[in-house]
GUPARO-555345 format. One record per residue: residue in three letters; x, y, z of N, C-alpha, C in turn. Coordinates in pm, whole numbers, padded with zeros to 5 digits. Layout:
<"Ala" <X Y Z> <X Y Z> <X Y Z>>,
...
END
This chain:
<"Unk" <00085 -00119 00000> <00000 00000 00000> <00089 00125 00000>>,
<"Unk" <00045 00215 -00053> <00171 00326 -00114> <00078 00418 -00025>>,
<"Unk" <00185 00507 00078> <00079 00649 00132> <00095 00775 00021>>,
<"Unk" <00079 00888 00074> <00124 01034 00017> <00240 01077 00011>>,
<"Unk" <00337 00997 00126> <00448 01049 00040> <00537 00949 -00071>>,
<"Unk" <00473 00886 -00064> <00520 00771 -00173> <00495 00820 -00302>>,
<"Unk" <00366 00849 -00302> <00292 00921 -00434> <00361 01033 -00487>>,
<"Unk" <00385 01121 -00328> <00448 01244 -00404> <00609 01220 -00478>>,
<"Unk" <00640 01159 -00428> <00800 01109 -00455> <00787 01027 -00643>>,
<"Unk" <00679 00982 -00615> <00683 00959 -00787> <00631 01060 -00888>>,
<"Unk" <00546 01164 -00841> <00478 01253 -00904> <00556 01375 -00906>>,
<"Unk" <00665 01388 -00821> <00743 01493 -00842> <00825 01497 -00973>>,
<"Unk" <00870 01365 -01038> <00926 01335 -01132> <00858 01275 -01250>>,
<"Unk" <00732 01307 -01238> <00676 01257 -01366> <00671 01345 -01457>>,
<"Unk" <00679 01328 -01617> <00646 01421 -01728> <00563 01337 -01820>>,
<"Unk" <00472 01288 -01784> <00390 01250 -01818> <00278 01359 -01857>>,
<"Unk" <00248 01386 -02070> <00218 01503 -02095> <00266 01578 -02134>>,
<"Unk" <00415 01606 -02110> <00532 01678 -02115> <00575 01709 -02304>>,
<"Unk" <00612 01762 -02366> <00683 01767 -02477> <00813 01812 -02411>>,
<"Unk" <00920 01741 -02500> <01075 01817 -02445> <01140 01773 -02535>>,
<"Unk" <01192 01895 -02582> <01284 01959 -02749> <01429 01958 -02689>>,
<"Unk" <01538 01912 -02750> <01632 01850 -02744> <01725 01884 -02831>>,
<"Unk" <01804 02021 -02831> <01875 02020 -02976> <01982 01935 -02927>>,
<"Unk" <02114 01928 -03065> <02192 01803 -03083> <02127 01668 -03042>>,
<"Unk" <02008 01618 -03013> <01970 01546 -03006> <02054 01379 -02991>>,
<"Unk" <02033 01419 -03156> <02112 01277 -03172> <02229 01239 -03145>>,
<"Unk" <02314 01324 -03090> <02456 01279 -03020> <02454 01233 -02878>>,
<"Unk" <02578 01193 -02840> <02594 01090 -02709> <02545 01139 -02618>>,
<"Unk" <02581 01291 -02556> <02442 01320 -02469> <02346 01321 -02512>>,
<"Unk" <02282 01425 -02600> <02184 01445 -02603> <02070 01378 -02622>>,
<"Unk" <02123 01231 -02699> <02044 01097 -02658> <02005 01077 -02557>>,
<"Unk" <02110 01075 -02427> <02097 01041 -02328> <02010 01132 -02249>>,
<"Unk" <01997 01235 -02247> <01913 01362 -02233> <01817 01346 -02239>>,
<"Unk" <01806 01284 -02362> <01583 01220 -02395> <01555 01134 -02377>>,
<"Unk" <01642 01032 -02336> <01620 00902 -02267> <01580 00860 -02169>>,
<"Unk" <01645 00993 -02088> <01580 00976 -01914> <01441 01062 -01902>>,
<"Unk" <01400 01165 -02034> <01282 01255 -02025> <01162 01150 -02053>>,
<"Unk" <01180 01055 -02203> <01106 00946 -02260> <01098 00836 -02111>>,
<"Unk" <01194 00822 -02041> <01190 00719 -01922> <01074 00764 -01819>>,
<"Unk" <01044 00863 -01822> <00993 00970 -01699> <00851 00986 -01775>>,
<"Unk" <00820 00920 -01884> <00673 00976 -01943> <00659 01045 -02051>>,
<"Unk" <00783 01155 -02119> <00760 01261 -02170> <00788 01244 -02370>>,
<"Unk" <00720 01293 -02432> <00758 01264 -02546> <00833 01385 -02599>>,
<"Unk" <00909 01293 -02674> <01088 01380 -02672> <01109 01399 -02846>>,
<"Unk" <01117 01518 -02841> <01174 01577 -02991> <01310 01600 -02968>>,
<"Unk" <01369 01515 -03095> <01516 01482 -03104> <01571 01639 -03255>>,
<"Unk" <01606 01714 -03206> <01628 01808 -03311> <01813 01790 -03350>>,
<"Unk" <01826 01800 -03460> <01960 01782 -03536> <01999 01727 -03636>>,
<"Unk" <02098 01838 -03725> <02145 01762 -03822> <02126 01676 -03881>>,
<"Unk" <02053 01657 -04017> <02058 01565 -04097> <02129 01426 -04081>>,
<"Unk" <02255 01423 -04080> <02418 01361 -04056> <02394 01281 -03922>>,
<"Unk" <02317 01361 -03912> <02327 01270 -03725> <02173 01210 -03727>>,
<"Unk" <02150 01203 -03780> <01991 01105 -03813> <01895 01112 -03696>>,
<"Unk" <01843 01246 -03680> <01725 01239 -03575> <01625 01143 -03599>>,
<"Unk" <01585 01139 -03695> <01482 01035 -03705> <01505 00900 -03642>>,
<"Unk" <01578 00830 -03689> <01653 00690 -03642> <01675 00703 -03508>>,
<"Unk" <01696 00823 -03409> <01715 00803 -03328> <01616 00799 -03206>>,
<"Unk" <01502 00888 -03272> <01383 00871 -03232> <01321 00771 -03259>>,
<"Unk" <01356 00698 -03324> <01260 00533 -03343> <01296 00470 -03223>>,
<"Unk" <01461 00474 -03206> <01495 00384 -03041> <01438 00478 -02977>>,
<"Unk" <01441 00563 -02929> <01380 00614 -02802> <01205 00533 -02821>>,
<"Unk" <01120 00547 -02896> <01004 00496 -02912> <01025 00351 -02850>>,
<"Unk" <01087 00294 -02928> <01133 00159 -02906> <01167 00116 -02779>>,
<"Unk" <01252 00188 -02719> <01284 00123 -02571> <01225 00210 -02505>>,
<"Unk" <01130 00300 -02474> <01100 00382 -02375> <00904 00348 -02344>>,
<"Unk" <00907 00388 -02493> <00709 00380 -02526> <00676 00529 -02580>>,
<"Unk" <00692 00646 -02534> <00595 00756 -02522> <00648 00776 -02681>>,
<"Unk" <00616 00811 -02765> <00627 00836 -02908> <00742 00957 -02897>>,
<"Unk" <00821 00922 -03007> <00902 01038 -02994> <00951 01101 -03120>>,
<"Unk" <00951 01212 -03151> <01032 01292 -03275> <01124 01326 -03343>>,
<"Unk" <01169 01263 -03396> <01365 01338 -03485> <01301 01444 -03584>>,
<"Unk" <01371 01560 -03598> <01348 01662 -03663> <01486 01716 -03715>>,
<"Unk" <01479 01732 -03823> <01634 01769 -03923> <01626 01908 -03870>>,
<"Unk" <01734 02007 -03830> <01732 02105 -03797> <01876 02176 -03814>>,
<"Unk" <01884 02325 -03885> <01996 02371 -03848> <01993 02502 -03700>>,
<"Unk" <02020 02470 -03603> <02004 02563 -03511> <02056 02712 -03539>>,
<"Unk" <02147 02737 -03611> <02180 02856 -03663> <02107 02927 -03770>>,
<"Unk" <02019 02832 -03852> <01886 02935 -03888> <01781 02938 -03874>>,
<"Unk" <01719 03116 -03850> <01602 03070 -03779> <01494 03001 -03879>>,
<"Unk" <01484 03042 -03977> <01400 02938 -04083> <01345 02849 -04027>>,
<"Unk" <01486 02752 -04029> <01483 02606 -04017> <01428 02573 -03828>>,
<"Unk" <01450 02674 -03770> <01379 02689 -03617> <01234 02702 -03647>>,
<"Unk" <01221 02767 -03716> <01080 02801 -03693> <00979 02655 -03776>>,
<"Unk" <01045 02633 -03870> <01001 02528 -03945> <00974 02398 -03835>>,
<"Unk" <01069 02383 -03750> <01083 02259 -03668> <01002 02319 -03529>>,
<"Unk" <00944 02394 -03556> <00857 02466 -03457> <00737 02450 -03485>>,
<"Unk" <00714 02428 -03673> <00578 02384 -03708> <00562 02209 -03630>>,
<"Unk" <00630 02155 -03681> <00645 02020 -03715> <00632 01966 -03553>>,
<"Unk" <00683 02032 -03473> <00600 01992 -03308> <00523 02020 -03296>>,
<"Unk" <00492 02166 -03316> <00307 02165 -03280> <00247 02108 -03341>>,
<"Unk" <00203 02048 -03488> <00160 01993 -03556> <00121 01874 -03537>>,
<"Unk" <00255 01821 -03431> <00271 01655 -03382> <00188 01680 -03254>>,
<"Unk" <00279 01735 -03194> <00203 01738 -02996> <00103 01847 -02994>>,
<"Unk" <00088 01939 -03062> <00015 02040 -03021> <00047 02183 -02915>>,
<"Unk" <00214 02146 -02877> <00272 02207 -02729> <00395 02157 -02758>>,
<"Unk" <00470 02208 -02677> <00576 02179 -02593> <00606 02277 -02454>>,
<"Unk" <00718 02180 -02380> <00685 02262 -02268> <00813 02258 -02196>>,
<"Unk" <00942 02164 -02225> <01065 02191 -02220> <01142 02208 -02377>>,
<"Unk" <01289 02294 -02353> <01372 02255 -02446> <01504 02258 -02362>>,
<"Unk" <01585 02154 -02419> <01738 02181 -02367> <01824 02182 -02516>>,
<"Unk" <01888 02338 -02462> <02026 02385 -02551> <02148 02310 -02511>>,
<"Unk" <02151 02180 -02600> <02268 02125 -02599> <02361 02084 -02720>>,
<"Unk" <02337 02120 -02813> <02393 02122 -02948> <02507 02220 -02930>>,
<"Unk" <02623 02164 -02947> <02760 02285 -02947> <02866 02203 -03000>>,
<"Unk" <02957 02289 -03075> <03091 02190 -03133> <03165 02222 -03039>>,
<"Unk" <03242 02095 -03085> <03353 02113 -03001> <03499 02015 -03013>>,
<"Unk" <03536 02134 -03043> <03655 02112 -03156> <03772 01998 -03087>>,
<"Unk" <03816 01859 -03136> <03912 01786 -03081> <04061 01819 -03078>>,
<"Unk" <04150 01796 -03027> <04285 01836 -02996> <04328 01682 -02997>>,
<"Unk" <04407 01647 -03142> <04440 01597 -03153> <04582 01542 -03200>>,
<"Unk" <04665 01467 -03141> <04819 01449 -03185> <04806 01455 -03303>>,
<"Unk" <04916 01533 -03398> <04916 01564 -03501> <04872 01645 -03591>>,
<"Unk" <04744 01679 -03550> <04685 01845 -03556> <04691 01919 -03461>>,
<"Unk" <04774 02033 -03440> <04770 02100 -03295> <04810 02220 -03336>>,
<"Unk" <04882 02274 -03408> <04913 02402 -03360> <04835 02507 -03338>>,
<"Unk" <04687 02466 -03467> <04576 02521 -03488> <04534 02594 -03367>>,
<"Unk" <04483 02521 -03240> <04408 02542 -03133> <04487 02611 -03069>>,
<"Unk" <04595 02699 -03112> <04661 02760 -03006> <04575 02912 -03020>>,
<"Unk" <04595 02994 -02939> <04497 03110 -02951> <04597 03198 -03090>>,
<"Unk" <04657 03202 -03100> <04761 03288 -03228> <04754 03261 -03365>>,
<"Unk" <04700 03120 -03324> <04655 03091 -03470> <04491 03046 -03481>>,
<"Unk" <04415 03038 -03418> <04334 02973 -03393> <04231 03058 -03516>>,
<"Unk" <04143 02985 -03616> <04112 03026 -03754> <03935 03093 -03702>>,
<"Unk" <03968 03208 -03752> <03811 03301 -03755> <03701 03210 -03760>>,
<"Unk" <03711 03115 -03897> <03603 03055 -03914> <03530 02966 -03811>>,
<"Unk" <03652 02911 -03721> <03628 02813 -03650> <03562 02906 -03527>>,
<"Unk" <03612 03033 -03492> <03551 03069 -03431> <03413 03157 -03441>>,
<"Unk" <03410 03162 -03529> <03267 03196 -03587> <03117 03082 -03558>>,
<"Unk" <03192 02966 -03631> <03097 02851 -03634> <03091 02819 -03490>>,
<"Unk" <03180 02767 -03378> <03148 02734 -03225> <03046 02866 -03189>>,
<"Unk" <03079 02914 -03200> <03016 03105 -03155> <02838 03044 -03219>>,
<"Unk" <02810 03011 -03366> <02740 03058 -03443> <02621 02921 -03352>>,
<"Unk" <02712 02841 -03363> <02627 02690 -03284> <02585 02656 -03164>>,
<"Unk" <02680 02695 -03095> <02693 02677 -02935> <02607 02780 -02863>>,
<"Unk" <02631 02917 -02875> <02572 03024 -02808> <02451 03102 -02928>>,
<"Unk" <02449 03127 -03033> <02363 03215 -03116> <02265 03122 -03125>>,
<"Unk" <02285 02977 -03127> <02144 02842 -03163> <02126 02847 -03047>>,
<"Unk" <02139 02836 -02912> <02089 02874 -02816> <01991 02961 -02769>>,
<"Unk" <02045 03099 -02837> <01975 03186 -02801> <01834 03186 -02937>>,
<"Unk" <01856 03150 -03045> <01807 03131 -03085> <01648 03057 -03074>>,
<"Unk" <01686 02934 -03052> <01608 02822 -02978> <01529 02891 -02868>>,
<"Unk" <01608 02926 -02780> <01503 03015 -02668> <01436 03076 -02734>>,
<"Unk" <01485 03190 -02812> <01365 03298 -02846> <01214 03222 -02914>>,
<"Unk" <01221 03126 -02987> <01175 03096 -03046> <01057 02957 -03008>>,
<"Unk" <01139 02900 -02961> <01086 02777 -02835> <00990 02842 -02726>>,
<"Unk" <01098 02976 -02654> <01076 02972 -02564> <00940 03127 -02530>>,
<"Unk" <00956 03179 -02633> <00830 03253 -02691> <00703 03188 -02688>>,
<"Unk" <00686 03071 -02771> <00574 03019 -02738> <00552 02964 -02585>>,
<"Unk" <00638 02920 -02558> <00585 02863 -02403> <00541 02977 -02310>>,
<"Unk" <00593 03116 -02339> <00549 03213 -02274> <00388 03249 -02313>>,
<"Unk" <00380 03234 -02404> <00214 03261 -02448> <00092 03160 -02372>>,
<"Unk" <00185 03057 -02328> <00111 02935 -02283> <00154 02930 -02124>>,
<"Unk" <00260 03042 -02062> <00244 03062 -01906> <00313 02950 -01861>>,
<"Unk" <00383 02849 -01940> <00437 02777 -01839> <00551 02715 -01918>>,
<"Unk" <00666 02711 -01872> <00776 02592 -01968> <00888 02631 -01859>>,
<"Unk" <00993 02524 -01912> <01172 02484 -01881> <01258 02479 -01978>>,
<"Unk" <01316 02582 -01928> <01476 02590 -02041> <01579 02544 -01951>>,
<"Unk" <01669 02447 -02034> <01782 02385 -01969> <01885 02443 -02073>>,
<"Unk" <01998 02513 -02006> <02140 02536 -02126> <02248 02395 -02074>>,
<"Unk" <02305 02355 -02158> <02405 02260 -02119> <02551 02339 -02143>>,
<"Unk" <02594 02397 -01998> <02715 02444 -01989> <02823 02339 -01979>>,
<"Unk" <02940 02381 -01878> <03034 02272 -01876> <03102 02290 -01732>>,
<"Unk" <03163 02227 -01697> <03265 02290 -01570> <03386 02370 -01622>>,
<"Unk" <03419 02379 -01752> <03473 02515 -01821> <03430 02623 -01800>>,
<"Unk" <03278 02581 -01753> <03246 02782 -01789> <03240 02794 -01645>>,
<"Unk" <03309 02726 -01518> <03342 02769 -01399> <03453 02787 -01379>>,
<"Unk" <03573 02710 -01481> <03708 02719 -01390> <03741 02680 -01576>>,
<"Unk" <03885 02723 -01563> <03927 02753 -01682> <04031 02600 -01753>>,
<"Unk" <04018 02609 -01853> <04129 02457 -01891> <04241 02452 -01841>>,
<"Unk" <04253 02306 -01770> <04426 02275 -01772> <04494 02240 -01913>>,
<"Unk" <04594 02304 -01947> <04599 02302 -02073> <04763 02201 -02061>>,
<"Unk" <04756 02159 -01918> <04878 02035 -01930> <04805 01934 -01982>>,
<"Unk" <04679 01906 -02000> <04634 01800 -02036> <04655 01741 -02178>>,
<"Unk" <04694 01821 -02250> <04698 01825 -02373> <04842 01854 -02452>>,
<"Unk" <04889 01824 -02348> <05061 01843 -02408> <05089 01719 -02441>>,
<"Unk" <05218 01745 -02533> <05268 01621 -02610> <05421 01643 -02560>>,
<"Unk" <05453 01531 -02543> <05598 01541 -02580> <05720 01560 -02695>>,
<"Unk" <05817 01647 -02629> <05876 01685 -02729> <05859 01780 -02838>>,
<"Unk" <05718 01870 -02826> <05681 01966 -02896> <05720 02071 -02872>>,
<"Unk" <05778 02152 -02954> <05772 02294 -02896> <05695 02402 -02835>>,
<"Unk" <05687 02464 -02756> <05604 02543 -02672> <05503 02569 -02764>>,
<"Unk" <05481 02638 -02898> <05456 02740 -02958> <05364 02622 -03056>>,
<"Unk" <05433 02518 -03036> <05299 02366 -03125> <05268 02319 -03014>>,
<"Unk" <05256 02333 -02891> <05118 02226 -02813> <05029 02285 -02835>>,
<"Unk" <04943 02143 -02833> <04809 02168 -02851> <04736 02243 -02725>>,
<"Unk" <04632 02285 -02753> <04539 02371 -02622> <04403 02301 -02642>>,
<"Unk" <04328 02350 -02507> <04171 02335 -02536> <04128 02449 -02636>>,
<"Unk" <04054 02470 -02724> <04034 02587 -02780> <03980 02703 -02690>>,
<"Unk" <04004 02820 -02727> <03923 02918 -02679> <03725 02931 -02685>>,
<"Unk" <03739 02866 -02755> <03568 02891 -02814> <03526 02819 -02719>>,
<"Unk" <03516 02696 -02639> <03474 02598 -02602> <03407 02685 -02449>>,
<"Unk" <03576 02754 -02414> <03493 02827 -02290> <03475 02905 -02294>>,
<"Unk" <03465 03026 -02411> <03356 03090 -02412> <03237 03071 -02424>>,
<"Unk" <03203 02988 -02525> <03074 02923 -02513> <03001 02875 -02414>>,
<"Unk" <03023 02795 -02331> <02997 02787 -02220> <02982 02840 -02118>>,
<"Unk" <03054 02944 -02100> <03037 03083 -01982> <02942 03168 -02041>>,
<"Unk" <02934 03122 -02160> <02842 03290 -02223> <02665 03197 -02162>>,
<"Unk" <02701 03063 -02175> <02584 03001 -02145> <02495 03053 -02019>>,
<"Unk" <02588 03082 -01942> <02524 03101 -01819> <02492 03220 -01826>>,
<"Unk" <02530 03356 -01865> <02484 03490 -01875> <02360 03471 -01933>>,
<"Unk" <02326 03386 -02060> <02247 03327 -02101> <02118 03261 -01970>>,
<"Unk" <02154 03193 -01935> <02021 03129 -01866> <01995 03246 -01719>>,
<"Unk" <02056 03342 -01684> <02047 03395 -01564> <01916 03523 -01653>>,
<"Unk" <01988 03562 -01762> <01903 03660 -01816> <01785 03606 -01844>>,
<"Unk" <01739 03528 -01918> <01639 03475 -01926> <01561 03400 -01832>>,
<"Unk" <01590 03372 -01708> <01537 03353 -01577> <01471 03442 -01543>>,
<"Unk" <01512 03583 -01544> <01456 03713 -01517> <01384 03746 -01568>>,
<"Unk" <01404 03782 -01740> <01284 03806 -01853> <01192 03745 -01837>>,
<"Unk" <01188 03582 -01815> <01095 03537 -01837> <00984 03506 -01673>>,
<"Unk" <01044 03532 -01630> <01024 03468 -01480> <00828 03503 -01448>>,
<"Unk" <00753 03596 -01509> <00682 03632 -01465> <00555 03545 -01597>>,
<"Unk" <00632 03489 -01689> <00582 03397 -01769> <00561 03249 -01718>>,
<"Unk" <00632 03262 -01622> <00589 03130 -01535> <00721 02992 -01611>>,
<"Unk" <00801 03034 -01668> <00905 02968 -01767> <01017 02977 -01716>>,
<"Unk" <01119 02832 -01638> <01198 02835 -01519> <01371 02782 -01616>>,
<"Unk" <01461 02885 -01592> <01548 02851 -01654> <01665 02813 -01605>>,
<"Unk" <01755 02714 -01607> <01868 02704 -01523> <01979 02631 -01632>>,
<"Unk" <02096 02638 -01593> <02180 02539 -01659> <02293 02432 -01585>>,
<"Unk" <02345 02378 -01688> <02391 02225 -01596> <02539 02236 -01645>>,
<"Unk" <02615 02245 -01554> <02765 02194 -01546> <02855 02112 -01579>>,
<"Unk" <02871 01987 -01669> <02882 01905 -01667> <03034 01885 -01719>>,
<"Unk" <03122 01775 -01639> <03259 01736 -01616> <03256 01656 -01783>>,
<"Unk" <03382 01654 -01775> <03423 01530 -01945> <03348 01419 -01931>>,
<"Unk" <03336 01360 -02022> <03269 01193 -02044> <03334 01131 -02061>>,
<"Unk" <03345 00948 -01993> <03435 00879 -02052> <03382 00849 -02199>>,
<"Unk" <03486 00892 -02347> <03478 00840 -02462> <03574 00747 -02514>>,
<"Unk" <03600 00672 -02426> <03721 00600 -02496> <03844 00692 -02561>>,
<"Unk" <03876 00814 -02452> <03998 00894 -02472> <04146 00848 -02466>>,
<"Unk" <04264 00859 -02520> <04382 00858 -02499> <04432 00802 -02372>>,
<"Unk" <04458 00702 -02341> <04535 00659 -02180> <04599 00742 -02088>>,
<"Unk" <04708 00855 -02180> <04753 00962 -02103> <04660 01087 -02084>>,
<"Unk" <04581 01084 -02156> <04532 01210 -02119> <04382 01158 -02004>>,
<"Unk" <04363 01043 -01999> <04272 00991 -01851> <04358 00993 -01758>>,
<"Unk" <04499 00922 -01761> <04537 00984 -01687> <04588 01079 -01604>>,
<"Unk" <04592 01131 -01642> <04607 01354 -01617> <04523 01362 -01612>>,
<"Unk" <04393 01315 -01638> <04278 01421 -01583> <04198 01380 -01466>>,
<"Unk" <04235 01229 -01427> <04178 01152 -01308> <04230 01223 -01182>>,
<"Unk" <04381 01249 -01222> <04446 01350 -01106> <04374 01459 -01089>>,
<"Unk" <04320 01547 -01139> <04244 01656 -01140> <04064 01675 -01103>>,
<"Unk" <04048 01540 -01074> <03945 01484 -01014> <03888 01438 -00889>>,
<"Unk" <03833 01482 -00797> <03797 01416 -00664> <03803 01271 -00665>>,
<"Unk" <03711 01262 -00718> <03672 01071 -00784> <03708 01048 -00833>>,
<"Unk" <03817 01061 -00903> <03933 00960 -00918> <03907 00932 -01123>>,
<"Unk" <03787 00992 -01179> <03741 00949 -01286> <03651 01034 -01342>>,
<"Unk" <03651 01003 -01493> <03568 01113 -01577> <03452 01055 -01560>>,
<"Unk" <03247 01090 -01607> <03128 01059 -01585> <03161 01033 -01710>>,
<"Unk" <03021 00874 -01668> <03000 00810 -01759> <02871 00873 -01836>>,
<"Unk" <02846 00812 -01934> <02768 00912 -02015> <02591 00905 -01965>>,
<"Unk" <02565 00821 -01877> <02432 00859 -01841> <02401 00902 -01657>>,
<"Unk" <02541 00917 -01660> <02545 01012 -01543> <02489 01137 -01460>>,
<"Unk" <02449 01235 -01610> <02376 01338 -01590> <02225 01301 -01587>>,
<"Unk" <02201 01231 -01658> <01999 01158 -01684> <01960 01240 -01523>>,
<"Unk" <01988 01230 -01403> <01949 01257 -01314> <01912 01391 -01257>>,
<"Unk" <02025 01494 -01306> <02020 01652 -01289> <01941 01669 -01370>>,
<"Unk" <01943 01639 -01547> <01830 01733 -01620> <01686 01646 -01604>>,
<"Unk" <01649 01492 -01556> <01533 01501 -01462> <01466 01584 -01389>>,
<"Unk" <01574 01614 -01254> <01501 01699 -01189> <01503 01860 -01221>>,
<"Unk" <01582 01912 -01342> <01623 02064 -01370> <01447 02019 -01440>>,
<"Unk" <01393 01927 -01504> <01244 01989 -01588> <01177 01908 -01528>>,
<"Unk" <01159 01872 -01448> <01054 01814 -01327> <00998 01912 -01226>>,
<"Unk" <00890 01922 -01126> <00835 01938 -01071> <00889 01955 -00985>>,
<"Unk" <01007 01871 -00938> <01083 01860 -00809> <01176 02007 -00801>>,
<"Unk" <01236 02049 -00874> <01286 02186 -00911> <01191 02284 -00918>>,
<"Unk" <01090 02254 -00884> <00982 02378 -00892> <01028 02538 -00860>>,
<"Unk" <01089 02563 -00776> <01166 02654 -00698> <01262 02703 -00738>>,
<"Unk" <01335 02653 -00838> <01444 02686 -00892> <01465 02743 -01029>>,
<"Unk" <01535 02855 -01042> <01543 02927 -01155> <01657 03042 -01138>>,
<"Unk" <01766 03029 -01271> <01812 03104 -01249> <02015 03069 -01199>>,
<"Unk" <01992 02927 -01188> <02082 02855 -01141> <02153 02778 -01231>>,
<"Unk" <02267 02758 -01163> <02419 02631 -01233> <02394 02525 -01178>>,
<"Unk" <02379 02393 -01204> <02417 02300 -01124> <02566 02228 -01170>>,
<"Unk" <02641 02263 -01082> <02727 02154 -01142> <02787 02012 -01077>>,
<"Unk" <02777 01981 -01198> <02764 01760 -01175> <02921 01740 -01236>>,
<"Unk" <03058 01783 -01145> <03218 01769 -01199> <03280 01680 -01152>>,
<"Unk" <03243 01548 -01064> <03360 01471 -00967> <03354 01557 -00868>>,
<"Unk" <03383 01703 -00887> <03412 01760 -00768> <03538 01826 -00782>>,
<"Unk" <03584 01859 -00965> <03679 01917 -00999> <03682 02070 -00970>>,
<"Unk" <03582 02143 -01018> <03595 02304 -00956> <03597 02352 -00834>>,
<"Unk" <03571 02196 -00755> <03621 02238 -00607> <03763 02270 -00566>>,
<"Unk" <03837 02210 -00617> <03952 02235 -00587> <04044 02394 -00611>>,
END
């Protein structure tokens, strides 16, 4: 026999009803992102890139979850193609009522290509496009997403920051041996700007929107294990409380409760989910 607070403990986390828009969708988070929303009840629009096959990826979510779910080809950098994929949900659900900005490049540092990512040389274009994807499709997406949910008095915006946009790169991580100062590789610059700009991002729009009843926060999140380089896990385990990078469905739990019920109260906020790296 289940009492009231049993009930409430499951009903705090239900999205059952829910629509929740998902840019980058189809990549390793952002799968994982709609996996735990589709787990929770909610039917999940997978937005991204052609290349990255939203559709297909929304069939598994259907497939292993139940609640029907959406892939939508999208370029987040135009609004066109926003607004177009703006028809194509309402059309389907009639609503939506979360989105999470998690679509961002992010450029690899790799032995043998490096000098690139140093800031002296580091190419306009590249910084144009992180800039154009990461932070302008963001803001984008909000305006546009998050416009309608204002007309309708109620929604959740999630930005997917990083623990970059709290504490700045170790850029020993990425050294090679035997290179000259002037060729190691770096983290790029774009990566943490992007990410810090994220949060100016969700604090402002916490405010704007706040009286729309539309709760905005963003999420912190440490490296993933991807099957990275041996030396460079190890250099970065050192730099870690726990001893280790998050595995990739690690977060499912923060952006649960960032568009759940259980966060009711909250807006306006970072959470960050690092090992416990920016503590240090």
């Amino acid at each position: 026999m289940t009492d009231g607070r049993t009930n409430r403990a499951t009903t705090l986390f239900d999205l059952h009803g829910r629509v929740a828009i998902v840019t980058g969708g189809a990549g390793l988070l952002g799968y994982n992102h709609g996996a735990i929303l589709a787990a929770a009840g909610a039917q999940v629009v997978l937005l991204d890139l052609a290349s990255a096959h939203p559709q297909a990826r929304a069939k598994q979510l259907t497939e292993e979850f139940g609640p029907e779910a959406l892939g939508v080809t999208c370029d987040i950098t135009r609004e066109p193609s926003i607004e177009d994929a703006r028809g194509q949900i309402l059309e389907k659900f009639g609503r939506f009522d979360i989105l999470i900005n998690n679509a961002a490049n992010n450029p690899k540092v790799e032995e043998g290509n490096t000098a690139w990512s140093r800031l002296e040389n580091f190419p306009l274009e590249v910084w144009d496009s992180d800039i154009r994807v990461g932070l302008t499709g963001a803001f984008l997406c909000s305006r546009i997403f998050g416009a309608e949910m204002a007309k309708r008095g109620s929604g959740v915006i999630i930005n997917v920051a990083s623990d970059l946009a709290v504490i700045a790169p170790d850029q020993r991580l990425y050294r090679v041996d035997g290179l000259p100062e002037d060729q190691q590789p770096v983290k790029p610059i774009t990566y943490s700007v992007v990410k810090t700009a994220l949060l100016g991002l969700t604090r402002y729009l916490a405010t704007y929107w706040s009286t729309a009843n539309i709760r905005v926060n963003a999420i912190s999140p440490g490296g993933v294990f991807n099957d990275q380089p041996e030396v460079f896990l190890s250099r970065v385990k050192e730099l870690i409380p726990m001893g280790r990078m998050a595995e990739r469905d690690e977060y499912q739990g923060a952006i649960l409760f960032l568009c759940s019920d259980a966060s009711s109260y909250m807006t306006g906020a970072n959470l960050v989910i690092d090992g416990g790296r920016s503590c240090l």
